[in-house]
C-alpha positions as CSV (number, residue, x, y, z in Angstrom):
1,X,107.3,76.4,-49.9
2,X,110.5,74.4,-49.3
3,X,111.4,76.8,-46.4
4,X,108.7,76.8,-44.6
5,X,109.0,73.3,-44.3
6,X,112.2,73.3,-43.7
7,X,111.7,75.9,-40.5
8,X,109.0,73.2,-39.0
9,X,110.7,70.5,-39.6
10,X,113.2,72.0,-37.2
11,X,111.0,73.3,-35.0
12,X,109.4,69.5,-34.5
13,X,112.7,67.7,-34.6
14,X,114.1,70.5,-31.3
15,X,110.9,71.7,-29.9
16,X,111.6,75.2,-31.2
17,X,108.4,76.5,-32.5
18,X,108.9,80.5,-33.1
19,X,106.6,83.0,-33.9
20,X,108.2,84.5,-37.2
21,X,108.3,82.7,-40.8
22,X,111.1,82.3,-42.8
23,X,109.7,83.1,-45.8
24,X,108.9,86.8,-44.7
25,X,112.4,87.2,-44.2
26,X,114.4,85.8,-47.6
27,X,115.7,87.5,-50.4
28,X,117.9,86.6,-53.6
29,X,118.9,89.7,-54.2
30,X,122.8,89.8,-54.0
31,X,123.3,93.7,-53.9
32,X,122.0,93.2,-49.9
33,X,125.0,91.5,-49.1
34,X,128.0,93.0,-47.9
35,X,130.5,94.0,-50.7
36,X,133.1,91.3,-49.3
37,X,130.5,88.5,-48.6
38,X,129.3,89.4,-52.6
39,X,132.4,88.9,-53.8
40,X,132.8,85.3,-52.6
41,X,130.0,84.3,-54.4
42,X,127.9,83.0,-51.6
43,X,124.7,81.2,-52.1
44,X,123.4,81.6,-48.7
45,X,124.3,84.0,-45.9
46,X,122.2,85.2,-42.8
47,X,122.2,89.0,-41.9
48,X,122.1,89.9,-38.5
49,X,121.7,93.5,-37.3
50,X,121.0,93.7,-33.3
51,X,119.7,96.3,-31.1
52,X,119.2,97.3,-27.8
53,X,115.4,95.4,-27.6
54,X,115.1,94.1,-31.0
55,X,116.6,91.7,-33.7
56,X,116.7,92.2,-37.9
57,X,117.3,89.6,-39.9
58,X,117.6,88.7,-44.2
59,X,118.4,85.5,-45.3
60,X,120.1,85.6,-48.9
61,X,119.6,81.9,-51.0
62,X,120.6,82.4,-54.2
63,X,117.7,82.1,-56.7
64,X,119.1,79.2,-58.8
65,X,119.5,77.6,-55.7
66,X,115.9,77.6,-54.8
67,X,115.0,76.5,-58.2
68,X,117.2,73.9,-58.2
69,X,115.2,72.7,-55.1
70,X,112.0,73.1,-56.3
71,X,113.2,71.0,-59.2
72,X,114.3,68.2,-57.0
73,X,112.4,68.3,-53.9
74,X,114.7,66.7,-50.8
75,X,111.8,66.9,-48.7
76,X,110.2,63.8,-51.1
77,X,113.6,62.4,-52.2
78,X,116.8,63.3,-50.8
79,X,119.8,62.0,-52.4
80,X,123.0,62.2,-53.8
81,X,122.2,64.8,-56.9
82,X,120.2,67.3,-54.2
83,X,122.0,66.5,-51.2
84,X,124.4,69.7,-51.4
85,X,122.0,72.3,-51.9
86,X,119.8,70.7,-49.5
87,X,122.2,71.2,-47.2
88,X,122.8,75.3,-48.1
89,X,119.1,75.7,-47.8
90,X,119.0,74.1,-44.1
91,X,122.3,75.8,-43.2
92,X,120.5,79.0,-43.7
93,X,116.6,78.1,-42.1
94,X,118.7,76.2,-39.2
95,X,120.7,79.9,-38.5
96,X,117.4,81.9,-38.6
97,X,115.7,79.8,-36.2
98,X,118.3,79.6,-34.0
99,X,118.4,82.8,-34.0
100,X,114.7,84.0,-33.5
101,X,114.4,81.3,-31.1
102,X,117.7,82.8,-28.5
103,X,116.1,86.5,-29.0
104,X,112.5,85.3,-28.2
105,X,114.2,84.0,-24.9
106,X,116.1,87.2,-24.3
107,X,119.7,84.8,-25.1
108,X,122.5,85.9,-27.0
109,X,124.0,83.5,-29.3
110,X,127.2,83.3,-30.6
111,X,128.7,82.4,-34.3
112,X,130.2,79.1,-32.7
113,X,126.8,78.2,-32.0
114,X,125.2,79.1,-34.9
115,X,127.7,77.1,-36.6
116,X,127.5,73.9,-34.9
117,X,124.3,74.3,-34.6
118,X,123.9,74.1,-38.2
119,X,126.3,71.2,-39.2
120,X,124.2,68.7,-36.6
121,X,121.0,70.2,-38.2
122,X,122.0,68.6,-41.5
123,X,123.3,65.5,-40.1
124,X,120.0,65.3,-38.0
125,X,117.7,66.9,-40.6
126,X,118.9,64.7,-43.4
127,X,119.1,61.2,-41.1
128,X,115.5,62.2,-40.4
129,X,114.6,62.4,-44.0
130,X,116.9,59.6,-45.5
131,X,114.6,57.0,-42.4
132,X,111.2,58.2,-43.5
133,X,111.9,57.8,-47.4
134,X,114.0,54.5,-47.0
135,X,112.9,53.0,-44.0
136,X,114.6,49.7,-44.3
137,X,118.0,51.3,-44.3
138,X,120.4,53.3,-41.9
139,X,122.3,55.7,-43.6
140,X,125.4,55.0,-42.4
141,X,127.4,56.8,-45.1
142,X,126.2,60.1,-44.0
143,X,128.2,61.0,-40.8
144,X,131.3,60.4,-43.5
145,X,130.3,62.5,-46.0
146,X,129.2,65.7,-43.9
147,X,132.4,65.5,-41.9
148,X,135.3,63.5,-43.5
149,X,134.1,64.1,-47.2
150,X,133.3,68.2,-47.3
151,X,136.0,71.0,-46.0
152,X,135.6,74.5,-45.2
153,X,136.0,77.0,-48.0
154,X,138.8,79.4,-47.4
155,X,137.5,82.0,-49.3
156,X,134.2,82.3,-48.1
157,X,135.1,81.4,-44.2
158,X,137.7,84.2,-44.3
159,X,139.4,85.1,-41.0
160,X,136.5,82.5,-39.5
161,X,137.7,79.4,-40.9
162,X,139.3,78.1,-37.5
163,X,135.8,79.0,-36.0
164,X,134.3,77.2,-38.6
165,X,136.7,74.2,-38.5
166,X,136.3,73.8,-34.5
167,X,132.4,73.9,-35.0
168,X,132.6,70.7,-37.3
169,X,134.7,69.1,-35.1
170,X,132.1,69.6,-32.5
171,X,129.1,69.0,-34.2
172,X,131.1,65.4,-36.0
173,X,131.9,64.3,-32.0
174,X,127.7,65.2,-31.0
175,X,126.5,63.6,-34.0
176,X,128.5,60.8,-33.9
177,X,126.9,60.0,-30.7
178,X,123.5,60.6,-31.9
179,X,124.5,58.4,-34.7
180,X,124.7,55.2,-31.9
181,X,121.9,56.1,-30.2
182,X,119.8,56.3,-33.9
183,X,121.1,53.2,-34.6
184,X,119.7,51.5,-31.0
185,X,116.7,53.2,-31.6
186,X,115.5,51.4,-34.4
187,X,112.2,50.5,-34.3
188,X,111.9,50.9,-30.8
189,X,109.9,53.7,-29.3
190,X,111.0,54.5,-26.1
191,X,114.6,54.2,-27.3
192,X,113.2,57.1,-29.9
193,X,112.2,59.1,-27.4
194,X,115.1,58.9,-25.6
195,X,117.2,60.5,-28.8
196,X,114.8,63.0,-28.9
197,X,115.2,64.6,-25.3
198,X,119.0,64.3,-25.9
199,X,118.9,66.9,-29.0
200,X,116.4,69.2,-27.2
201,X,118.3,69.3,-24.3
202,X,121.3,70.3,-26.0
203,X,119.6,72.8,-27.9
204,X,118.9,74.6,-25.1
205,X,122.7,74.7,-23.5
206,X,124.4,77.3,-23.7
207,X,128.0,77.3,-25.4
208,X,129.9,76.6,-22.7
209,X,127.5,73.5,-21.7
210,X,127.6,72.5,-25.1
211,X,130.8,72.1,-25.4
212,X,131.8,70.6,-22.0
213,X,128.7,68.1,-23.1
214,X,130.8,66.9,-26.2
215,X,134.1,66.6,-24.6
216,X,132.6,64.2,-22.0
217,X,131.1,61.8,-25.2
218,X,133.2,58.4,-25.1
């Protein structure tokens, strides 16, 4: 299943292997979600409940969003017709993993992270896949259309769309510099490698490092 893959692509991209699946935890039934979040018309939304030793989560994809992605399988062809649901689909596997990865280390994470955690998984995530299925190509048109090309929806961010909007900005700053260093990397292993230690690292910081890392970025 898409998800699955989706979770371990993640996992090998970061480092982040956890110990729960993705697909255990995913429903398309709408009545889960709260009244307000159902109303917006949401296809993808991760439910948190936390307790004093423990973490429950749902993650809702709407059903004709799977489909859709069964259909037209980004993990063999990613492009343009795909693209935006491919996108939903990681949004939603990259908060569950971050997620079960901060409880299985006993850290708390907060919505700013989970959010610009997400926006560099897709930029990161789709880079990834756009390099394996067209290798003699950078996609250089993608930084533009994650960040200058889509805008946060009013309706479904609510009284969190200046959280949202601060967690692009971060996440455009990060992945422009892991854009360069992509770019340098081409071909060159060690130069890969390098890229690769860089988005682990950060993975691990906590928000405060996070954020001081990107405000030092030339």
């Amino acid at each position: 299943m898409l998800l699955r893959r989706l979770q371990d692509l993640l996992a090998g991209i970061y480092d982040v292997g956890v110990d729960c699946d993705v697909r255990e935890f995913v429903t398309s039934d709408r009545e889960v979600l709260p009244e307000a979040i159902r109303a917006a018309g949401t296809d993808e939304q991760l439910l948190v409940r936390a307790g004093h030793d423990e973490v429950a989560m749902s993650l809702f994809l709407d059903r004709a969003l799977l489909e859709r992605l069964e259909a037209a399988d980004p993990m063999e062809a990613l492009h343009a017709h795909n693209l935006g649901d491919f996108w939903t689909a990681l949004e939603g596997v990259s908060h569950f993993v971050c997620v079960a990865w901060n409880a299985g280390h006993g850290r708390d994470v907060s919505v700013l992270d989970l959010e610009m955690q997400a926006e560099i998984d897709k930029y990161v995530a789709s880079c990834w896949l756009l390099r394996r299925q067209v290798p003699q190509r950078f996609p250089a048109e993608l930084h533009s259309l994650l960040f200058e090309r889509t805008r946060v929806d009013p309706v479904l961010a609510g009284e969190r769309a200046g959280l949202y909007r601060a967690a692009t900005r971060y996440a455009a700053r990060f992945c422009r510099g892991v854009e360069r260093r992509l770019r340098d990397a081409q071909g060159r292993s060690a130069e890969q490698t390098a890229v690769d230690s860089v988005l682990r690292r950060f993975y691990r910081m906590p928000q405060r490092g996070k954020c001081e890392f990107i405000g030092q970025l030339g």
